[in-house]
C-alpha positions as CSV (number, residue, x, y, z in Angstrom):
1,X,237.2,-64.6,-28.6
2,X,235.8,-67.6,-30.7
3,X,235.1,-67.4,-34.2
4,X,232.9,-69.2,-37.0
5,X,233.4,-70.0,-40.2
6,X,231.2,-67.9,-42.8
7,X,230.2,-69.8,-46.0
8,X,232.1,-67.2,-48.1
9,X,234.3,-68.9,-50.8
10,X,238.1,-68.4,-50.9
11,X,241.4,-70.1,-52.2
12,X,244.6,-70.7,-50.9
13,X,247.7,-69.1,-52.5
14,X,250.0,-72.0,-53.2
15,X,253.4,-69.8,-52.5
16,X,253.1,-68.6,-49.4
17,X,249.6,-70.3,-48.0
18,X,247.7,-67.2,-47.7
19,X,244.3,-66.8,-48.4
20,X,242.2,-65.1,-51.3
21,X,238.6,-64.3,-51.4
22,X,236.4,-61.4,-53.0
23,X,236.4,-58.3,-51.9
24,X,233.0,-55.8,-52.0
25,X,234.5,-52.9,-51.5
26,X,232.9,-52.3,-47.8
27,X,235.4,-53.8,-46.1
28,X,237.1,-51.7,-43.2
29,X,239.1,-52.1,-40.8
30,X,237.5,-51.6,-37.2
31,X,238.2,-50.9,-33.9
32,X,238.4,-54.5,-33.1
33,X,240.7,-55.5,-36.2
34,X,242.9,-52.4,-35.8
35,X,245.4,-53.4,-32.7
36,X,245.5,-57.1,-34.2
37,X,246.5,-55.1,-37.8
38,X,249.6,-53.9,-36.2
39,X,250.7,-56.5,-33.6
40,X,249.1,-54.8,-30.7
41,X,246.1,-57.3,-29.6
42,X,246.1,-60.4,-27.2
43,X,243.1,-61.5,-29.1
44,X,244.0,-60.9,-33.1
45,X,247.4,-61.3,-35.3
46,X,247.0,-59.6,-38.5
47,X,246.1,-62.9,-39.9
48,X,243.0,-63.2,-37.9
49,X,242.0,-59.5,-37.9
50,X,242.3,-59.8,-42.1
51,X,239.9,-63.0,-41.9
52,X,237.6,-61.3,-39.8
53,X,237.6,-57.8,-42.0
54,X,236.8,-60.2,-45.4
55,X,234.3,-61.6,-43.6
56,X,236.1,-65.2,-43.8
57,X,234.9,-65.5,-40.1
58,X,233.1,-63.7,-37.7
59,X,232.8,-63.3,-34.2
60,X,231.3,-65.9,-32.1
61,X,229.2,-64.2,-29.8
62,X,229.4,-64.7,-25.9
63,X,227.9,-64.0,-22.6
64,X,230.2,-61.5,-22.0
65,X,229.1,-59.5,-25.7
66,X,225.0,-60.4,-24.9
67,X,225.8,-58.8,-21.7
68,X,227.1,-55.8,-22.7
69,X,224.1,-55.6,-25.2
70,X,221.8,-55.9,-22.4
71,X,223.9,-53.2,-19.6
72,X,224.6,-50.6,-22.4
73,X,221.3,-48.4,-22.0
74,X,221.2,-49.2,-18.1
75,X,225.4,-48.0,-18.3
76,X,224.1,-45.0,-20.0
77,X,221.1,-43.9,-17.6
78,X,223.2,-44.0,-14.4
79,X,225.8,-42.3,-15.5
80,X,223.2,-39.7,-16.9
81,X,222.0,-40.0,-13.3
82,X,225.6,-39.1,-12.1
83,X,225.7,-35.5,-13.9
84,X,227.9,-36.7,-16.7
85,X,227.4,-35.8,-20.7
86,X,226.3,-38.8,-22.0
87,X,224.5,-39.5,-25.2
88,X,224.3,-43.4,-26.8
89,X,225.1,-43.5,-30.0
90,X,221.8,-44.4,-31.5
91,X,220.7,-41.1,-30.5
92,X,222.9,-39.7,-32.4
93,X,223.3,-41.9,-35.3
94,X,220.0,-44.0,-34.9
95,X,219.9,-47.5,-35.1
96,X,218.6,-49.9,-32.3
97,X,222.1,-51.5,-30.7
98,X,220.2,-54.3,-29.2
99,X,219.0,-55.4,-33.3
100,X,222.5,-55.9,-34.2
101,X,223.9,-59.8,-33.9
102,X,227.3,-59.3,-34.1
103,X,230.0,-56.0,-34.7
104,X,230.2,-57.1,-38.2
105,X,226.5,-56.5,-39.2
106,X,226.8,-52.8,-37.5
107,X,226.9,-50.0,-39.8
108,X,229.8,-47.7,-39.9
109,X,229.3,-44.2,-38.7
110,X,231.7,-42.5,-40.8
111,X,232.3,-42.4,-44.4
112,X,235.5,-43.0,-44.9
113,X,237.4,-45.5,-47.4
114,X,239.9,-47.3,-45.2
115,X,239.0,-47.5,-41.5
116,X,235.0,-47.7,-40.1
117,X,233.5,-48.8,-36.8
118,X,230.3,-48.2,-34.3
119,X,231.0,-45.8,-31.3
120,X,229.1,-46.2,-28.3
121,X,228.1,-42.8,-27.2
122,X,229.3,-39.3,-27.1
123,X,229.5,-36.2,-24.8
124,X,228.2,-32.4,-25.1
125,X,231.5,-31.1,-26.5
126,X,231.5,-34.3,-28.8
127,X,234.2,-36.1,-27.1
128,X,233.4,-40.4,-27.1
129,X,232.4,-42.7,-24.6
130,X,233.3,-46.3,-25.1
131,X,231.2,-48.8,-22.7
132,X,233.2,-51.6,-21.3
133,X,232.0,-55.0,-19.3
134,X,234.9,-57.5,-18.1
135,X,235.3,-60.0,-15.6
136,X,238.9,-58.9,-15.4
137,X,238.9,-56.0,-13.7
138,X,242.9,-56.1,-13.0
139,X,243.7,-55.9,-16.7
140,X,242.6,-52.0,-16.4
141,X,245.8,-51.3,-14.9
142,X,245.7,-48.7,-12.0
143,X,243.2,-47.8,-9.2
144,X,239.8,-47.8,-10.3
145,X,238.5,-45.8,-6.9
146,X,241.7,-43.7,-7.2
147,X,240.7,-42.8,-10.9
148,X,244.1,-43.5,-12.0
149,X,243.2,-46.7,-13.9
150,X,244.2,-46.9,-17.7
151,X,242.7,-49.1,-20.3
152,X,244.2,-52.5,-21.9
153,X,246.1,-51.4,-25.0
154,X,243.7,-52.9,-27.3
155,X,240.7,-51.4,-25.8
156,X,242.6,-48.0,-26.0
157,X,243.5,-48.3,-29.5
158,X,240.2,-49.2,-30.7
159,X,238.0,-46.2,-29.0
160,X,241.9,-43.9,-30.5
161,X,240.4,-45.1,-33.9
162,X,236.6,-43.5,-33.2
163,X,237.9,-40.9,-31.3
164,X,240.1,-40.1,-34.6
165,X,237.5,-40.5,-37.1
166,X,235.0,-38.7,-34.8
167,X,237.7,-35.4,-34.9
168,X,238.3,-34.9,-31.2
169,X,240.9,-36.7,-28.7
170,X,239.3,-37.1,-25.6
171,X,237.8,-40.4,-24.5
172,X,235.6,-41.4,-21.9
173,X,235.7,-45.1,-20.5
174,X,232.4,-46.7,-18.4
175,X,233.8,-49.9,-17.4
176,X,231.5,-52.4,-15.8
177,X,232.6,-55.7,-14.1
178,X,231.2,-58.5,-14.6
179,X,230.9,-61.0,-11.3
180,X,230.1,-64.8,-11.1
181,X,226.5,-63.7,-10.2
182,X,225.8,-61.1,-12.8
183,X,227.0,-63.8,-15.7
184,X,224.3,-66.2,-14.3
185,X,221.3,-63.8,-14.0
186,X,222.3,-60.3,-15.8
187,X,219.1,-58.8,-14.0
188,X,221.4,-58.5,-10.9
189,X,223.4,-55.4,-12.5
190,X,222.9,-53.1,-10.4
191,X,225.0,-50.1,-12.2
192,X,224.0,-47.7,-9.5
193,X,226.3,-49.3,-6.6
194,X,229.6,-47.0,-6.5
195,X,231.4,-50.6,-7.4
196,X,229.8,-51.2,-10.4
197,X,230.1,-49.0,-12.5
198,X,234.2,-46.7,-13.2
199,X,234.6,-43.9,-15.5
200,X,237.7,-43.6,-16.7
201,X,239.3,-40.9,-18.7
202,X,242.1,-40.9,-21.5
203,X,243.9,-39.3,-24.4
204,X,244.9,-40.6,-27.4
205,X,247.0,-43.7,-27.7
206,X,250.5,-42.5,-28.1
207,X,251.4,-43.2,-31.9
208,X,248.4,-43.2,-33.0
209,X,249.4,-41.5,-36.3
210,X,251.7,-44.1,-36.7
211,X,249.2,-47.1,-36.0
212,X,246.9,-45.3,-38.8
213,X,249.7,-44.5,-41.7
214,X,250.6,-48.6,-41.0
215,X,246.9,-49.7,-41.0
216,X,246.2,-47.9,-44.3
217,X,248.9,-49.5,-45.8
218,X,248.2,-52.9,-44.6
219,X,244.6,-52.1,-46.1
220,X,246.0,-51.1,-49.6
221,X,248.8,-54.1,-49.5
222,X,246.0,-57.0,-48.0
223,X,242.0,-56.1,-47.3
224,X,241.9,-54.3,-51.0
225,X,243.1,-57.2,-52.8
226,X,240.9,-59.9,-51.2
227,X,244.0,-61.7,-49.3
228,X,245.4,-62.0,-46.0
229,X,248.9,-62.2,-44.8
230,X,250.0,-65.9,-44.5
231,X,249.4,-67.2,-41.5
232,X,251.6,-67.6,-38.0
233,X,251.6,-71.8,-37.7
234,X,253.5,-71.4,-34.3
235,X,251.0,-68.9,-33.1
236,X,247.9,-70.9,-31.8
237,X,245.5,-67.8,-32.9
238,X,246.1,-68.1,-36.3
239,X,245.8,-71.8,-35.7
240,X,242.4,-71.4,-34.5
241,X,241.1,-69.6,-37.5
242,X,243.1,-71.8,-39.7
243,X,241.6,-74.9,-38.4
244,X,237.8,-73.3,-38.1
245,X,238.4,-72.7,-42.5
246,X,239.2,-76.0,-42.7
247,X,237.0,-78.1,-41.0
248,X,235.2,-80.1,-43.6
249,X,231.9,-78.6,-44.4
250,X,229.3,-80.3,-46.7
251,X,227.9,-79.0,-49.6
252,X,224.5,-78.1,-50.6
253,X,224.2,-81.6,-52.1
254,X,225.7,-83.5,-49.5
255,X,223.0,-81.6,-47.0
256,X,219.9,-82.8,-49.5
257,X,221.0,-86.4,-49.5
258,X,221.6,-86.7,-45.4
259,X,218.2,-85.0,-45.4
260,X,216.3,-87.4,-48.0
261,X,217.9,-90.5,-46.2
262,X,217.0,-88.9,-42.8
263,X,213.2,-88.6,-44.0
264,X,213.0,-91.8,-45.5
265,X,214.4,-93.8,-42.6
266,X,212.1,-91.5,-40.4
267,X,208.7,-92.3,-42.7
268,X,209.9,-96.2,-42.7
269,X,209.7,-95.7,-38.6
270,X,206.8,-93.9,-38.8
271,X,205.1,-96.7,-40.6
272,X,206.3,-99.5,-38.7
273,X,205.3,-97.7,-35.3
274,X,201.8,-96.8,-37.1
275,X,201.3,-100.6,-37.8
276,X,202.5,-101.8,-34.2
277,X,200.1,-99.3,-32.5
278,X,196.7,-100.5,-35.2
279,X,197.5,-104.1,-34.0
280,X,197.7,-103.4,-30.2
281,X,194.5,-101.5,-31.2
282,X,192.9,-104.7,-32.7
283,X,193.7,-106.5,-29.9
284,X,192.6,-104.0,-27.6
285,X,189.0,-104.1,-29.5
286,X,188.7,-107.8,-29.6
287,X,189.6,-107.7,-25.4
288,X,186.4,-104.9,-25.5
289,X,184.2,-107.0,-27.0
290,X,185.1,-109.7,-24.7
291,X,184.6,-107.8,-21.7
292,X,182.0,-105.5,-22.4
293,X,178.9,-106.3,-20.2
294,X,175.8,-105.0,-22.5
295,X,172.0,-105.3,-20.6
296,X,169.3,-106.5,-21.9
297,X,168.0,-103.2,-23.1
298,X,170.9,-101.7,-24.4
299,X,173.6,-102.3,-27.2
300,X,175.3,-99.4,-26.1
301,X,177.6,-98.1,-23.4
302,X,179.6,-94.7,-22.9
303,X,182.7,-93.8,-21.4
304,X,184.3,-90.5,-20.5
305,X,187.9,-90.5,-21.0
306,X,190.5,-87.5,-20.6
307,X,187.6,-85.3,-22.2
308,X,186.3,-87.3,-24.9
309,X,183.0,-89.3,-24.4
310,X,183.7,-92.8,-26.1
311,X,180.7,-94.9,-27.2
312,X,180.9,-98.6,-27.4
313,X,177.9,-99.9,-29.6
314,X,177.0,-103.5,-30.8
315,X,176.0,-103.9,-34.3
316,X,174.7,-106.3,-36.5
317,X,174.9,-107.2,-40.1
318,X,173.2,-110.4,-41.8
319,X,175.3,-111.8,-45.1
320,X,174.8,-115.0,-47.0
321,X,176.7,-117.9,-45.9
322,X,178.7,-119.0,-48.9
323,X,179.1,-122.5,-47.6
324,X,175.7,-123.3,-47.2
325,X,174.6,-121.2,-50.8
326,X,177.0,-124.0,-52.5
327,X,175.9,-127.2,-50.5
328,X,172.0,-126.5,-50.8
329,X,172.5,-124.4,-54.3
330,X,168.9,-123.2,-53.3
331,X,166.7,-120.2,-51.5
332,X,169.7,-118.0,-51.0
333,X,167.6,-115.8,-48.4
334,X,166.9,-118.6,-46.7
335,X,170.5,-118.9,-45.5
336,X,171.5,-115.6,-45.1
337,X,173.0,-115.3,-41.2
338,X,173.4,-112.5,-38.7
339,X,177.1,-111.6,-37.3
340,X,177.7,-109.4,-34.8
341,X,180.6,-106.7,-34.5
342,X,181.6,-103.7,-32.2
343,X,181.4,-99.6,-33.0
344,X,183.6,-97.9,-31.1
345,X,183.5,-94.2,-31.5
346,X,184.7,-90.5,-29.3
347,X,183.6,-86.8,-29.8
348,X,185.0,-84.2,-27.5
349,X,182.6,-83.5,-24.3
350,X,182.7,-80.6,-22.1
């Protein structure tokens, strides 16, 4: 899973190269984080999971986590259709799933001071149902039609954590896979064929007890205090979210000045297109009044262009000859001349 850089301000600890930020008092550790927390994730080491619960980074999001957006309420209505217990979430806790941008902006459904989360759905006896899309089917280890298939161990752990905080110990799994032609056009779910859709039913993680008493502590030790554990620089997912902190990012500052030198230099194009275009429009006139072929009895001639009706007039203007004024120095209406000019104007026809 790729991540972004937030704008949130931290420091590094000299000593050990850790990092330090503010803390809001909101922060929890998730579902997500927990397996990276205690060295059970593919995806997160408890350096990344600590960035992500400070809110140093968050997830990017993907086709695969749009998707699952998208299937959830479709997931939920067939296996409604299938006879089993199965209530989403929002109608439990409220909140519209498909508002949310990422897992971070989701509220917590429980009120507790260490560990919070979003669950998915629950049953009639209150037991959870987590809702799962993956193009790898084979890392749910088993036989899906046989119903003997078992979740990843990070998948497991998380929907431990809400089953936990939820007070019960059963958990349901809908697992959906994802093909080559449902990434391109999602509308091609079909969750109704008996290969698209599993349901597969677990316990608790074993150790989960354990998994919370380390958690807490990492919480009070780490997330508390606004600092993370230092980082792994031979494991390349730390080095990920090390190098996303530290790609150079301009200021505030820097931004204004690239934008005032980007307008000015666009204006000074602006302008210089502006005059190119009025002098091919000059020229264009002159070539007009060249070409124009004016009867008799008219000084005017129209011309319906792309829904504008453009009239082409002659006019005439008389003026005083200033040459003539200063070699006869007399009668200035006697010398005043006519010159002629062209009018060219449009209005909008029907």
């Amino acid at each position: 899973m790729g991540v972004v850089r937030t704008n949130k301000p931290f420091t590094v600890i000299s000593d050990n190269r850790a990092i330090q930020c503010a803390v809001t008092g909101k922060e929890r550790i998730t579902g997500t984080t927990l397996a990276g927390i205690v060295g059970l994730s593919k995806y997160d080491t408890p350096f990344t999971a600590s960035c992500k619960i400070l809110g140093l980074v968050k997830i990017e999001q993907n086709d695969s986590m749009r998707f699952g957006v998208y299937a959830e309420p479709l997931i939920f209505a067939e296996l409604k259709r299938r006879g089993y217990s199965a209530f989403p979430a929002s109608e439990v806790y409220g909140g519209d799933v498909s508002a949310y941008e990422s897992y971070e902006a989701w509220p917590s459904h429980w009120d507790n001071p260490i560990f919070g989360g979003h669950l998915d759905g629950i049953d009639a006896d209150g037991d959870i149902w987590e809702i799962k899309t993956t193009s790898n089917l084979s890392a749910w280890i088993g036989d899906a039609t046989a119903g003997t298939m078992t979740p990843p161990e990070y998948y497991h752990i998380q929907a431990s954590l809400y089953a936990m905080l939820e007070g019960c110990d059963k958990i349901h799994f809908a697992v959906a896979p994802i093909t080559p032609t449902i990434s391109r056009d999602p509308r091609t779910f079909d969750p109704t064929k008996s290969d698209a859709l599993y349901v597969v039913d677990v316990g608790l993680y074993p150790g989960m007890e354990q998994i919370i008493e380390r958690a807490g502590a990492f919480y009070r030790d780490y997330i508390s205090k606004g600092i993370t554990p230092e980082p792994d620089f031979a494991d390349d997912r730390d080095m990920d979210v090390v190098r996303e902190l530290f790609t150079r990012r301009d200021d505030p500052d820097t931004i204004i000045q690239k934008y005032a030198r980007t307008h000015g230099e666009l204006e000074r194009l602006k302008n210089a297109f502006i005059k190119d275009l009025e002098a091919e429009l000059d020229d264009l006139k002159k070539e007009i009044k060249e070409k124009t072929d004016f009867s008799d009895a008219s000084v005017c001639v129209e011309y319906k262009v792309d829904g504008n009706l453009w009239k082409i007039s002659k006019t005439y203007r008389r003026s005083l000859s200033e040459a003539m004024l200063i070699a006869d120095g007399i009668d200035a209406e006697k010398y005043k001349e006519t010159t002629e000019s062209l009018r060219i104007d449009k209005r909008k026809v029907k």
